[in-house]
NURORO-471557 format. One record per residue (C-alpha): residue number from 0; residue in three letters; chain; y, x, z. Coordinates in steps of 0.001 Angstrom, whole numbers, plus 524288, in hexadecimal, padded with zeros to 5 digits. Layout:
% residues N
R  nr rest kette     y     x     z
R NUM  Ala     A     Y     X     Z
...
END
This chain:
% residues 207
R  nr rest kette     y     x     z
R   0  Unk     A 80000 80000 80000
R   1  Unk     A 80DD6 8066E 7FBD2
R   2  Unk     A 815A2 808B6 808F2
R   3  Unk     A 82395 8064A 80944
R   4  Unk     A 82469 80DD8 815FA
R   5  Unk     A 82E7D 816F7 8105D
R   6  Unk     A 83786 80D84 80BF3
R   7  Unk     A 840FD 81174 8154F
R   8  Unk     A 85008 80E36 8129F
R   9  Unk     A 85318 81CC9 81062
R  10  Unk     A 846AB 81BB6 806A0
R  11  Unk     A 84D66 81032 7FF50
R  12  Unk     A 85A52 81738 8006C
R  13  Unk     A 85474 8223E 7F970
R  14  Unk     A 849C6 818ED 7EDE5
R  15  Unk     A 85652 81347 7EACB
R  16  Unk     A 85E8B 81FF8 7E862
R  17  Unk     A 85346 82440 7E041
R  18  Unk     A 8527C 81905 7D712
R  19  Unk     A 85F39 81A75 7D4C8
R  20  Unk     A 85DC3 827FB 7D0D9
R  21  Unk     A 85257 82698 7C92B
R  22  Unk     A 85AB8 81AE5 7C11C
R  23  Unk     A 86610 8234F 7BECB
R  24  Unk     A 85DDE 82E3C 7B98E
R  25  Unk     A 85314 82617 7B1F5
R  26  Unk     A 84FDA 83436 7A9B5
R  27  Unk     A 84EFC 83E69 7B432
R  28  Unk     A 83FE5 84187 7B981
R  29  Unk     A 83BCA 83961 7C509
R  30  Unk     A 83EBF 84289 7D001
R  31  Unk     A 849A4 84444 7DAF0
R  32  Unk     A 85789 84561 7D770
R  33  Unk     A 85805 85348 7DD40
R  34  Unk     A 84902 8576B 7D68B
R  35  Unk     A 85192 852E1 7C80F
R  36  Unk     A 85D44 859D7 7CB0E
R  37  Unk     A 854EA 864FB 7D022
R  38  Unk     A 84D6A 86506 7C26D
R  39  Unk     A 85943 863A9 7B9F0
R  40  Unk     A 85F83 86F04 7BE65
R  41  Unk     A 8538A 8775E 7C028
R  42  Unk     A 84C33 8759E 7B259
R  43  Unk     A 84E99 87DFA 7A7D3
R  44  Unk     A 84CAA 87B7C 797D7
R  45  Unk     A 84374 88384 7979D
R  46  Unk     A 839F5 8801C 7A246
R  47  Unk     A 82C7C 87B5C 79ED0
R  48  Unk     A 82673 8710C 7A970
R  49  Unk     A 81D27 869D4 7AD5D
R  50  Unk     A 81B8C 85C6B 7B2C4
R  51  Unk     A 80F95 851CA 7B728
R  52  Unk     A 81567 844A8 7B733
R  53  Unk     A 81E95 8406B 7ACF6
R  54  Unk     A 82A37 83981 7AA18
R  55  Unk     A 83865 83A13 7AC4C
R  56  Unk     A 83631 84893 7AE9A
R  57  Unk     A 82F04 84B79 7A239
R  58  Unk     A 83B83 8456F 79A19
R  59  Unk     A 844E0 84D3A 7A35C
R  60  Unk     A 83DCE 858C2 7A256
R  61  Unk     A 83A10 85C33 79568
R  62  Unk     A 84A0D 85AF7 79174
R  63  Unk     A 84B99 86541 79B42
R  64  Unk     A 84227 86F30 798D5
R  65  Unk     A 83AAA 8771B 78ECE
R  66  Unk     A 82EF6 8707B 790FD
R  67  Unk     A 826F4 8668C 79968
R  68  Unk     A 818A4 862D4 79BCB
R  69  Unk     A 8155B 8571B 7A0CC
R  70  Unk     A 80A0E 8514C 7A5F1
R  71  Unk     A 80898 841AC 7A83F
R  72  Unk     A 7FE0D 8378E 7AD2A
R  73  Unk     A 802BA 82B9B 7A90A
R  74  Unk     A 80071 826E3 79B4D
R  75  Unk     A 80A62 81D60 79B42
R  76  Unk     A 81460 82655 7A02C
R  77  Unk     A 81090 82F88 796A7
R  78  Unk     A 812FB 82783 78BEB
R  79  Unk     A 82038 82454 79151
R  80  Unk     A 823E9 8325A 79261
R  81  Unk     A 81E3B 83581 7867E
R  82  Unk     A 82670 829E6 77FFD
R  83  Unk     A 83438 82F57 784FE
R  84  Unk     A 830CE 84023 78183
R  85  Unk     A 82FFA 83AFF 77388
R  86  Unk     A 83B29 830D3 7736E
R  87  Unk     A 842C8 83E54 778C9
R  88  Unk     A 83C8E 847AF 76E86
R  89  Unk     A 8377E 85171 7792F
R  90  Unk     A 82D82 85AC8 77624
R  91  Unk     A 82DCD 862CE 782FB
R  92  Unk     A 82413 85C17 789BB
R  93  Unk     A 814E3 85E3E 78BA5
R  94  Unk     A 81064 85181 78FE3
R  95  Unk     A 8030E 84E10 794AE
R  96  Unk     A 7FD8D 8416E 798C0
R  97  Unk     A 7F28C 84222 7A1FC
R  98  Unk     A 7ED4A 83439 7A35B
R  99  Unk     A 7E345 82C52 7ABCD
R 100  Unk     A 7D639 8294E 7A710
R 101  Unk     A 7CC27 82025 7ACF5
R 102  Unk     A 7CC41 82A5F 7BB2E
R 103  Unk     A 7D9E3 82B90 7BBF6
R 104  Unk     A 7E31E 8384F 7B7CD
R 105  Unk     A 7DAA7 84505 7B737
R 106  Unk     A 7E02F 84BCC 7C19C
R 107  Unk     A 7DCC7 85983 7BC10
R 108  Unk     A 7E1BC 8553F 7AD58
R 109  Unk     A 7EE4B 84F53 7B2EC
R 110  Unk     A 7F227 85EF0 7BA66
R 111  Unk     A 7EA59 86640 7AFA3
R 112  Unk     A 7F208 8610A 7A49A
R 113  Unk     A 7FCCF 86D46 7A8DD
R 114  Unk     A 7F224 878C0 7ABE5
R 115  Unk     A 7F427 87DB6 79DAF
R 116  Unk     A 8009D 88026 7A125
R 117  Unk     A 803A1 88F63 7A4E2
R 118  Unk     A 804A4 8937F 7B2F2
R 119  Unk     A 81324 89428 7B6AB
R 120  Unk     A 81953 89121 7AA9A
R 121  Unk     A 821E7 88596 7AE2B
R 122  Unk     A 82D5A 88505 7B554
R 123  Unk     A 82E44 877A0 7BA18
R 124  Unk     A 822EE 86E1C 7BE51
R 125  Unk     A 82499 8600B 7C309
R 126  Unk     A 818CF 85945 7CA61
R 127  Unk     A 81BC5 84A2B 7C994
R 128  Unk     A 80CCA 84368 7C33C
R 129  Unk     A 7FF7B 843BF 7CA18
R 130  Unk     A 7F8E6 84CAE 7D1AE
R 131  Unk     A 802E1 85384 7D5B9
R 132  Unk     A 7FD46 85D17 7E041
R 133  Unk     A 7F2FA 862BC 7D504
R 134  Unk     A 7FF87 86184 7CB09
R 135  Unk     A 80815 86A92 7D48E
R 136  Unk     A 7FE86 874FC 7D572
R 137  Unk     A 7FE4B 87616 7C5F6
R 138  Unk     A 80B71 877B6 7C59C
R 139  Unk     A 80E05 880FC 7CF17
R 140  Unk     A 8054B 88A92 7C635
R 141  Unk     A 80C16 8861A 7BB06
R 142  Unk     A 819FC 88870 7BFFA
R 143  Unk     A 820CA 89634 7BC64
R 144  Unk     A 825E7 89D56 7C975
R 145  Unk     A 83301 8979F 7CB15
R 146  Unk     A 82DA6 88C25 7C5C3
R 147  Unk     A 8316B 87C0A 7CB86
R 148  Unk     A 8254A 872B0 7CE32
R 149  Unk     A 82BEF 864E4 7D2EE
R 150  Unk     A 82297 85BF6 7D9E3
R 151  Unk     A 82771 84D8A 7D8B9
R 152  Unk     A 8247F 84595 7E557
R 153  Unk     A 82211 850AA 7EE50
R 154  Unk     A 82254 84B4B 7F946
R 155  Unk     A 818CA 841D0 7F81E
R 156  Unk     A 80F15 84F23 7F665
R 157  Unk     A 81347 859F4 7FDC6
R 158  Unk     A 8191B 85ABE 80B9E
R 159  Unk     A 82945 85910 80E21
R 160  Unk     A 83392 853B1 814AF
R 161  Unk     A 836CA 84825 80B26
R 162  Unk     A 83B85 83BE7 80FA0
R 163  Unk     A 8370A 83599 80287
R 164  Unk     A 82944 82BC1 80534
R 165  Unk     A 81AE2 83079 8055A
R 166  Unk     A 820F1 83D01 8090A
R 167  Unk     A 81776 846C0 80DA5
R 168  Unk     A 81CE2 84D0A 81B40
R 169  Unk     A 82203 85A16 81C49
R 170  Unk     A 816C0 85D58 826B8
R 171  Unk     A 80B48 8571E 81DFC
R 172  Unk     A 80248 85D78 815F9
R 173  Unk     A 80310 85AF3 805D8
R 174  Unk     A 7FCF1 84F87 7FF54
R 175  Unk     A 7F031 8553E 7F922
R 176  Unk     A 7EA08 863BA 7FBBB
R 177  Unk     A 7EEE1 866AC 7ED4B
R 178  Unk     A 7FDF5 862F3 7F21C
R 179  Unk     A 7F903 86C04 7FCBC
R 180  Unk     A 7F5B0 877F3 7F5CC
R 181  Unk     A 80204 87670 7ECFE
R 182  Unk     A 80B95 8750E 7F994
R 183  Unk     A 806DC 88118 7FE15
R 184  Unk     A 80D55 88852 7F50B
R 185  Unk     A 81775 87FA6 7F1E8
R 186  Unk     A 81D84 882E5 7FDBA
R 187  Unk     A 8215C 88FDD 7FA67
R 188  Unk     A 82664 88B36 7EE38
R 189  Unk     A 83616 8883D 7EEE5
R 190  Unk     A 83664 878CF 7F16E
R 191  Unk     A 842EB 86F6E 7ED48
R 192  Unk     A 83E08 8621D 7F3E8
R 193  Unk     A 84472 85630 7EE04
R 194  Unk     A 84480 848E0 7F425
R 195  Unk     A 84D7D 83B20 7F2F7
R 196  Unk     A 84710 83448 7FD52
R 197  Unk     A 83E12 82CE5 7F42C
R 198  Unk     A 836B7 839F9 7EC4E
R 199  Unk     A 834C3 847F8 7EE4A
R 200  Unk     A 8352F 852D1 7E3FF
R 201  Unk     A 8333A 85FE3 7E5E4
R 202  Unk     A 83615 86C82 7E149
R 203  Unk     A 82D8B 878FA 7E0B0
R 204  Unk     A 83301 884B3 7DBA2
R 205  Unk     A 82640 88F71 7D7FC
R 206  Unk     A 828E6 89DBA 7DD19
END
């Protein structure tokens, strides 16, 4: 049963700011104000990247940079994304649809899809589609040194202080032993957390 536990008036407060936002930018990628300014100062033309989950981002992207690969479960969506990179003539983008079968999304086909790819050779990774935890650790061996992986959600995977719902605690452990593995080296990696009360996206910058 969905709880609305969290639906505190500071929670409200803070749904409401972000619907706002989100209607008075309608093009930029579906993360926090700060995580979009963050990434529109930071990329560079010619940055390659990666990202599992599509969308706004992929369109936002691939205007930005040299070149993008994408990686998407959703057939529908993929057709919809697919639709709009032609109606805008761009030919930047590596797009791969992963879709369910009669079991469900193979979970090694869905992360796999990117192991071709050479081992620190992007500069820019954003985690926002399934399995993230097993999606993380790929692209922390495919990020150059120097290198930005941005993990939409964060906080509803790895330990903080975030005041945004299904938070996981600051004293807690992460949500699956993969998440596990990958905070323990995460947290020597330079963090930028990013949070508007209602989502969390964060920042890691590879040494």
């Amino acid at each position: 049963m969905r709880s609305f536990s969290h639906w505190s008036p500071r929670y409200l407060l803070n749904r409401s700011i972000e619907k706002i936002y989100r209607f008075s930018n309608p093009n930029l990628p579906w993360l926090t104000p700060q995580a979009n300014s963050i990434l529109a100062t930071w990329l560079l033309p010619q940055d390659r990247g990666l990202e599992f989950g599509s969308g706004r981002s992929t369109l936002w992207f691939c205007q930005r940079i040299a070149c993008l690969f994408s990686v998407e479960h959703d057939a529908e969506w993929y057709k919809i994304v697919t639709e709009k990179l032609g109606a805008l003539k761009i030919d930047n983008v590596a797009y791969h649809l992963v879709s369910k079968d009669e079991k469900g999304i193979a979970h090694p086909a869905y992360v796999e899809v990117a192991e071709h790819l050479e081992e620190e050779s992007l500069d820019f990774v954003l985690v926002d589609g399934i399995f993230r935890d097993d999606c993380t650790a790929l692209a922390m061996r495919k990020l150059r040194p120097g290198g930005l992986l941005v993990i939409d959600n964060a906080n509803h995977y790895l330990p903080s202080n975030s005041i945004s719902p299904n938070s996981i605690p600051l004293e807690h452990t992460p949500a699956s032993p993969v998440w596990a593995s990958v905070y323990m080296t995460l947290k020597t990696w330079r963090l930028i957390w990013t949070g508007n009360g209602v989502s969390d996206t964060a920042f890691f910058f590879k040494p």
